[in-house]
DSSP file (Angstrom, degrees, kcal/mol; ACC not computed):
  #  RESIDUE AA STRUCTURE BP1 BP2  ACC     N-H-->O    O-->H-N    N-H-->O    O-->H-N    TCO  KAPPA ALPHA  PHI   PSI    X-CA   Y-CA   Z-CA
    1    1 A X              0   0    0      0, 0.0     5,-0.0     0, 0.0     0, 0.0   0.000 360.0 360.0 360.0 125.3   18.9   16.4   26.1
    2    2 A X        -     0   0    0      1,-0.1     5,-0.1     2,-0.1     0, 0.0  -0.015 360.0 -64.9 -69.8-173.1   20.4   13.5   25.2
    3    3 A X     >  -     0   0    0      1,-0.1     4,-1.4     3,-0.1    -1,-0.1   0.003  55.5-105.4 -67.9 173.3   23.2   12.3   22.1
    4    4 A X  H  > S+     0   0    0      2,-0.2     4,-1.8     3,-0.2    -1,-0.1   0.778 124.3  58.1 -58.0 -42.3   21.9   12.6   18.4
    5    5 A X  H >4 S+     0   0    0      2,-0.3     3,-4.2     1,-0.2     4,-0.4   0.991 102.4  54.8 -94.4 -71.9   21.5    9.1   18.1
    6    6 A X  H >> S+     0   0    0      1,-0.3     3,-3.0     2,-0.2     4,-1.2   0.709 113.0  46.7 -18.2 -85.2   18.8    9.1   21.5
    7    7 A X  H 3X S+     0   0    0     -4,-1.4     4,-0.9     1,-0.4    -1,-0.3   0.585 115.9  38.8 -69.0 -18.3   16.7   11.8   19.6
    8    8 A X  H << S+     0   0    0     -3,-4.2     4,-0.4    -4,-1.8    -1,-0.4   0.418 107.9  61.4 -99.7  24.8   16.5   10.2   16.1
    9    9 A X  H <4 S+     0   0    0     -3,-3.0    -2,-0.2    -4,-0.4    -3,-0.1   0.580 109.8  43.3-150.3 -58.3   16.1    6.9   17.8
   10   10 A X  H  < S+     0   0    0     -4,-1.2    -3,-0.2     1,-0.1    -2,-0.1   0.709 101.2  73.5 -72.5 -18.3   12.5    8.8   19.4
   11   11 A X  S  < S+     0   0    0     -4,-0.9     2,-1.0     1,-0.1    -3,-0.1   0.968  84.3  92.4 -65.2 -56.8   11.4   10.5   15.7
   12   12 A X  S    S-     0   0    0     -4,-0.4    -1,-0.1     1,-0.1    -4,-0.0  -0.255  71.5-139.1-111.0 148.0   10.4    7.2   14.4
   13   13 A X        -     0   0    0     -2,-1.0    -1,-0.1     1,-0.1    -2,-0.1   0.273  22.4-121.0 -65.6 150.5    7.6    5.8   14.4
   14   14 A X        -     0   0    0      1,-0.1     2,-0.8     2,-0.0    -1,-0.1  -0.379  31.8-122.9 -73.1 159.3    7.4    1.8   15.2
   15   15 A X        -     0   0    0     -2,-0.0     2,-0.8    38,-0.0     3,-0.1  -0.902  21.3-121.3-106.8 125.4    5.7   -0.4   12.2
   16   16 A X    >>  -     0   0    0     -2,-0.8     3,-1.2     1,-0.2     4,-0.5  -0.813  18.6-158.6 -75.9 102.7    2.9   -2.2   13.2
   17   17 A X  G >4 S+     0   0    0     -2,-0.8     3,-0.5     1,-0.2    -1,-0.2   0.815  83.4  58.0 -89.6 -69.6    4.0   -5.4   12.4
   18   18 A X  G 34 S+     0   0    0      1,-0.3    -1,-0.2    -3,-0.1    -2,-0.0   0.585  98.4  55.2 -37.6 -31.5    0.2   -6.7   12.3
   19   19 A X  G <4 S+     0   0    0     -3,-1.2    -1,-0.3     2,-0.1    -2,-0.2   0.692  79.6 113.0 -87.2 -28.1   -1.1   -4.5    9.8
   20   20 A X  S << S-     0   0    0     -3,-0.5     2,-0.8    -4,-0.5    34,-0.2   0.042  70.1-133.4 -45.6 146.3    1.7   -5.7    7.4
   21   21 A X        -     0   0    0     32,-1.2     2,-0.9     2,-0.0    -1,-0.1  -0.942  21.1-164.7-112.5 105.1   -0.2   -8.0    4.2
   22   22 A X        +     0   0    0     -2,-0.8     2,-0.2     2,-0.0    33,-0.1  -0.932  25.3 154.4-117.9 112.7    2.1  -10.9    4.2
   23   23 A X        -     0   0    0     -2,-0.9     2,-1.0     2,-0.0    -2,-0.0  -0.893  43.4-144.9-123.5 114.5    1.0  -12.6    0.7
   24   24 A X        +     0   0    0     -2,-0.2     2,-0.3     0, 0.0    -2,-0.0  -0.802  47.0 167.7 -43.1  74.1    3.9  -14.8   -1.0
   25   25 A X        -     0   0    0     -2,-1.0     2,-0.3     1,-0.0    35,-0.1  -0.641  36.9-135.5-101.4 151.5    2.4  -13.3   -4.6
   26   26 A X     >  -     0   0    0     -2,-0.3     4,-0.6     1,-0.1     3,-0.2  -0.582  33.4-114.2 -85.7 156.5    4.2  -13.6   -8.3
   27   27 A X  T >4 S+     0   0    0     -2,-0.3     3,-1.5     1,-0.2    -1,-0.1   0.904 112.0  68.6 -78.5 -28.4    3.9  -10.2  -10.0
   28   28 A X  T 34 S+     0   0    0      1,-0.2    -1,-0.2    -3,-0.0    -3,-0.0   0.729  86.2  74.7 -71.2   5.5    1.5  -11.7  -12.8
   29   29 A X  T 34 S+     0   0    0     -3,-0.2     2,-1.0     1,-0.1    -1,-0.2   0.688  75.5  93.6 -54.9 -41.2   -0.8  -11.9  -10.1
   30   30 A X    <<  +     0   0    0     -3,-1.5     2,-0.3    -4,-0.6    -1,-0.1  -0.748  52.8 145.1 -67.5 103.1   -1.3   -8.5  -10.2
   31   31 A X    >   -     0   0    0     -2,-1.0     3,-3.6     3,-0.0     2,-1.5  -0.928  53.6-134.0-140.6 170.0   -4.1   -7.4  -12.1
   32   32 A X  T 3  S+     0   0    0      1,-0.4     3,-0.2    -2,-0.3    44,-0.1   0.383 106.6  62.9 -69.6  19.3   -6.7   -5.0  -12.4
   33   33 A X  T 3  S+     0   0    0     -2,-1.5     2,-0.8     1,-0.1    -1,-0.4   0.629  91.5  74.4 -93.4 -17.7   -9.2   -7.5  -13.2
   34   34 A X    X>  +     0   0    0     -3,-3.6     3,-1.4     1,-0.2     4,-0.8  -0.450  57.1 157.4 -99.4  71.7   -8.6   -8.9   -9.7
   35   35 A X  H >>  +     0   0    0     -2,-0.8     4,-2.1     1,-0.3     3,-1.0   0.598  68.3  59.7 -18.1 -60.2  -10.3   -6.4   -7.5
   36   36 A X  H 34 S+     0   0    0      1,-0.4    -1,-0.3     2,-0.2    -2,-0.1   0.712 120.1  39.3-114.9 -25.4  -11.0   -8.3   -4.3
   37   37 A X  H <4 S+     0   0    0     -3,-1.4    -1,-0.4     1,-0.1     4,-0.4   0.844 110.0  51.4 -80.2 -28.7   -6.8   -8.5   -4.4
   38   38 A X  H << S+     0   0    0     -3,-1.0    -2,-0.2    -4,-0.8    -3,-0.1   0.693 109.8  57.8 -90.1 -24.6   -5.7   -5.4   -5.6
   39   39 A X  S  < S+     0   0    0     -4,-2.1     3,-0.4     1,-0.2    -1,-0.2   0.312  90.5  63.4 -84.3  26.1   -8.1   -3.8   -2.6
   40   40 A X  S    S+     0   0    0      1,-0.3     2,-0.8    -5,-0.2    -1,-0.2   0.792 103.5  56.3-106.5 -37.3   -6.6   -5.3    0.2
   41   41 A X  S    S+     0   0    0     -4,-0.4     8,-0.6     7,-0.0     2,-0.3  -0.250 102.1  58.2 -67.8  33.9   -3.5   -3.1   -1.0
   42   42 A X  B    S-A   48   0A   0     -2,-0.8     6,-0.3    -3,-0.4     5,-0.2  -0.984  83.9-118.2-163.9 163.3   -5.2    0.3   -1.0
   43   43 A X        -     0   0    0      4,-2.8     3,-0.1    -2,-0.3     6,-0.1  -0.070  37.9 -95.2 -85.3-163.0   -6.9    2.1    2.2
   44   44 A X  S    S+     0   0    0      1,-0.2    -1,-0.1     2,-0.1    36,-0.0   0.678 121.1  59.7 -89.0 -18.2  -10.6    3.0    2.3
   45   45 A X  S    S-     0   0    0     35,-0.1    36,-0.7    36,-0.1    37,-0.2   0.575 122.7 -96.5 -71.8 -25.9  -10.3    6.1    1.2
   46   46 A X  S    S+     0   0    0      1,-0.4    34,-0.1    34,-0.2    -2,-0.1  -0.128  77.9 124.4 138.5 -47.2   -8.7    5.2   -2.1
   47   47 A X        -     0   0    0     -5,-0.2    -4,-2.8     1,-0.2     2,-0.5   0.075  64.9-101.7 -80.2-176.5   -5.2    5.5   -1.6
   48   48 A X  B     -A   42   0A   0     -6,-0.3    -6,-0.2    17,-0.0    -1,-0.2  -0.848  28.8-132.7 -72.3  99.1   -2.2    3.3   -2.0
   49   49 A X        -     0   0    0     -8,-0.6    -8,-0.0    -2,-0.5     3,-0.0  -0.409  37.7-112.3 -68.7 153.5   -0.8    1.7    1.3
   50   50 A X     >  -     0   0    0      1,-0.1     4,-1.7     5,-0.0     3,-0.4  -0.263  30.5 -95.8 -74.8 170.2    3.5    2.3    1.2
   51   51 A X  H >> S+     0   0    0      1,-0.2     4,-1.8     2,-0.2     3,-1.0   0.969 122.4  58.5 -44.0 -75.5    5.9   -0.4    0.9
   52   52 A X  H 34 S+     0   0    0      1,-0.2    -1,-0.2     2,-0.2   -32,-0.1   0.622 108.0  40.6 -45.2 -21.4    6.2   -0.5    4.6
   53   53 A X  H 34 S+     0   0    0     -3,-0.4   -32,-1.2   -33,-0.1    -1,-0.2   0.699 122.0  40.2-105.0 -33.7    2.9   -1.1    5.5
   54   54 A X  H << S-     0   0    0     -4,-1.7    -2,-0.2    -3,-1.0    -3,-0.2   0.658  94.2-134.9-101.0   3.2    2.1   -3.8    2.6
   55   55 A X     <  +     0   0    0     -4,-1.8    -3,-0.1     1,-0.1    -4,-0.1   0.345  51.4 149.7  80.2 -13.4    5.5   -5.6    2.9
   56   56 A X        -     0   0    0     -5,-0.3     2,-0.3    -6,-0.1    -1,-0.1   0.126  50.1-116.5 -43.4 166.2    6.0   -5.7   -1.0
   57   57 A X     >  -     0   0    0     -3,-0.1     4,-1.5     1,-0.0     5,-0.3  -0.701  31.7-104.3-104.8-170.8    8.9   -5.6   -2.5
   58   58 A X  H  > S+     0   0    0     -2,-0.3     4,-1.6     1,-0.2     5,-0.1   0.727 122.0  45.2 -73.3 -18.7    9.8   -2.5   -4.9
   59   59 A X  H  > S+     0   0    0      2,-0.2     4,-3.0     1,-0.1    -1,-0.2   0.941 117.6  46.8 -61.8 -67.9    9.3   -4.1   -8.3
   60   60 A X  H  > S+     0   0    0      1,-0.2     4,-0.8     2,-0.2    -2,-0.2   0.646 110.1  60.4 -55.5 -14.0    5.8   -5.8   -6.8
   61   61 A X  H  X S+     0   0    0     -4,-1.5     4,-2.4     3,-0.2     5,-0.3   0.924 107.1  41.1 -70.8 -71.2    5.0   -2.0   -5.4
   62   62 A X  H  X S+     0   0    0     -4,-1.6     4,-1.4    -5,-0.3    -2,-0.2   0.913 109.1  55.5 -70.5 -25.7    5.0   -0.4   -8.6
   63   63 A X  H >X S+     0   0    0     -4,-3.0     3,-4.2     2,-0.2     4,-1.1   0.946 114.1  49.7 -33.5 -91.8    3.1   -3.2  -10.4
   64   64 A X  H >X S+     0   0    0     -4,-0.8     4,-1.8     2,-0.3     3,-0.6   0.690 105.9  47.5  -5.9 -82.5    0.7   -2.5   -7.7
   65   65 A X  H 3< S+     0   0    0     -4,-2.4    -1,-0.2     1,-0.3    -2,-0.2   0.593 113.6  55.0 -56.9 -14.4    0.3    1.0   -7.7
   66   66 A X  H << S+     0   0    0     -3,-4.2     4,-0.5    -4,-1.4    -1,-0.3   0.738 103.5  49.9-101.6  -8.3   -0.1    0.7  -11.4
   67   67 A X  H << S+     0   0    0     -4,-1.1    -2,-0.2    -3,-0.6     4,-0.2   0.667 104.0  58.8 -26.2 -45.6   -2.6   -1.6  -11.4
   68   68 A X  S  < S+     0   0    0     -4,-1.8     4,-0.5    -5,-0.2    -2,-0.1   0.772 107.0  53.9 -20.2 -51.1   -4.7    0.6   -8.9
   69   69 A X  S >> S+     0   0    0      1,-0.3     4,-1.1    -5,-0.3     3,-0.9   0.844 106.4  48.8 -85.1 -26.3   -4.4    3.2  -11.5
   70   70 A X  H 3> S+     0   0    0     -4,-0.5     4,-1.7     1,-0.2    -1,-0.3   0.524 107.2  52.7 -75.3   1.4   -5.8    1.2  -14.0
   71   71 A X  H 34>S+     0   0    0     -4,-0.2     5,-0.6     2,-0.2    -1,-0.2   0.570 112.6  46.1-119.3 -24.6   -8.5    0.0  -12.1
   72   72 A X  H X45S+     0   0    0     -3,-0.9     3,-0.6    -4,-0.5    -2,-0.2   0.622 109.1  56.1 -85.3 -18.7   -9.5    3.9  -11.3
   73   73 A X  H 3<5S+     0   0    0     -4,-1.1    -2,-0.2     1,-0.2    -3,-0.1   0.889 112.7  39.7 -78.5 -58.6   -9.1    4.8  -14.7
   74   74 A X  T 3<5S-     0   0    0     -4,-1.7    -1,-0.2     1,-0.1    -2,-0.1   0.257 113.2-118.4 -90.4  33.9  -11.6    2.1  -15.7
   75   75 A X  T < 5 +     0   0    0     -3,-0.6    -3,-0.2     2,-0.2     3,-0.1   0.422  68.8 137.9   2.1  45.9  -13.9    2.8  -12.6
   76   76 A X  S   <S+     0   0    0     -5,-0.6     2,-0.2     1,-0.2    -4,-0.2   0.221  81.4  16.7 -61.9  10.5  -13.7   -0.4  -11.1
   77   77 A X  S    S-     0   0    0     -5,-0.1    -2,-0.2    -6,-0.1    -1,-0.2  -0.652  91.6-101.5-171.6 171.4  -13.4    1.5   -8.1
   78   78 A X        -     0   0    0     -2,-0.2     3,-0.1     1,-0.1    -2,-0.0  -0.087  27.1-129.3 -71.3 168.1  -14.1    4.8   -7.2
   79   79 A X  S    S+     0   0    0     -7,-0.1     2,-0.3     1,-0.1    -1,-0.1   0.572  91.6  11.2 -78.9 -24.6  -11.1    7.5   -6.8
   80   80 A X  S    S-     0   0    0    -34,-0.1   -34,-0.2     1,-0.1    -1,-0.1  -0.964  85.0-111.3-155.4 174.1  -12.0    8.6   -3.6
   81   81 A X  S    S+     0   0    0    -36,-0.7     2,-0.3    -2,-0.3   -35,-0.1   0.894  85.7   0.1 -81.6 -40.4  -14.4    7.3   -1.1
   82   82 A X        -     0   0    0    -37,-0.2    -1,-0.2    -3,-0.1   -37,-0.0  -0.990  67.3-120.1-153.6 154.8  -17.2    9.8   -0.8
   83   83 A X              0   0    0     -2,-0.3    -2,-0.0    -3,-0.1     0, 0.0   0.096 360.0 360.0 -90.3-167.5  -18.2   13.2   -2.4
   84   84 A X              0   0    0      0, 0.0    -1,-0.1     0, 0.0    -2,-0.0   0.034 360.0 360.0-158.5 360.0  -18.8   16.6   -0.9
């Protein structure tokens, strides 16, 4: 087995570079009246893509994710994708 460094060096996982949503946005740009924007930021499922995956920065993150919430709250889309 190799040094420490070797083995936390294999633990993580690469960032897909590609998937990244590279937007040059203001933060009043976020809001929950602009759906077709606020879903490019959320999976299919519902959820909230991370920082890493949407490239935001942490301010523009939480905007985001509260906007999302507002936006489930007033069911401008659904909370989860499909029922059981």
């Amino acid at each position: 087995m190799g040094s420490i460094e070797e083995v936390k060096k294999t633990q993580t996982a690469p960032v897909d570079v590609e998937s990244q949503v590279e937007l040059d946005l203001k933060i009043e740009d976020f809001d929950y009246k602009n759906v077709a924007l606020i879903k490019r930021f959320m999976t299919s499922v519902g959820r909230v893509l991370s920082r890493r995956a949407t490239g935001l920065s942490a301010k523009k993150q939480r905007k985001m994710a509260k906007e999302v919430r507002k936006m489930k709250f007033l069911a401008l889309v659904p909370y989860c994708d499909r029922h059981k």
